[in-house]
N, C-alpha and C positions, 0 to 999 in steps of 0.2 A: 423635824416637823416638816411636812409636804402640804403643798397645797391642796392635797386631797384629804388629809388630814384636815386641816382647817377648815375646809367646806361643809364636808360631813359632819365637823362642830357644828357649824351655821346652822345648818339643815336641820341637825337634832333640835336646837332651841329654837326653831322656827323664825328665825331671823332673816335668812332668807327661803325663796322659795327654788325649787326645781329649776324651774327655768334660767331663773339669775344662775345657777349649780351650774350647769349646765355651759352658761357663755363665759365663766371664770376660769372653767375648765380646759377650754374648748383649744385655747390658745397652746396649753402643756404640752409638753415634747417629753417624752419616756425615752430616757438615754439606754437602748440596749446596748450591752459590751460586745464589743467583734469578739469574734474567735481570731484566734492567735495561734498558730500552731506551737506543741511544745519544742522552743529552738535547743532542746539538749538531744532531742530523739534525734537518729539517724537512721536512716535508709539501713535495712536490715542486711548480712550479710550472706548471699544464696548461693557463694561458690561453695561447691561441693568438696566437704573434707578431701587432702591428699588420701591415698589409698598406695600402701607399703606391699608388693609383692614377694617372696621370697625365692630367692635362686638356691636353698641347700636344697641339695639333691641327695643326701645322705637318708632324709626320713621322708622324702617323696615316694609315692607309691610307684611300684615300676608298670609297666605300660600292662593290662589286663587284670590288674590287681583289686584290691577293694578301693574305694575313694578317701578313704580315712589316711590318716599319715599314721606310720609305723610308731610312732611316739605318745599317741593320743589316743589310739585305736582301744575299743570296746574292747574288753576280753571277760565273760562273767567269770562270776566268783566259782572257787572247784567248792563243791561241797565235802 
């Protein structure tokens, strides 16, 4: 039960008036919550994944070739 509760009674049964409402009131502190940050989050991580190059030169394309590697290269279907 809050004091504003209570008053709003008063008020209904005409017990008191507005104005008394009004300086009963007047004094109430409305406790808002602080924000808090949530302390589990962390600072996200922005380094950029490692990146694996490969040194086989077995299925590298040789120098004016297509770009595709000899292992993986498109070839359609023979009909």
């Amino acid at each position: 039960m809050t004091k504003a509760s209570i008053v709003q009674r008063l008020l209904d049964e005409k017990q008191i008036t507005a104005e008394e409402a009004v300086v009963l009131l007047q004094g109430e502190v409305v406790n808002i919550p602080m924000y808090t940050p949530n302390p589990y989050y962390d600072a996200p991580n922005t380094t950029p994944p490692p990146v694996w190059c490969s040194t086989d030169t077995l299925n590298t394309p040789a120098t004016g070739d297509s770009w595709e590697y000899r292992d993986t290269k498109f070839t359609p279907p023979k009909d």
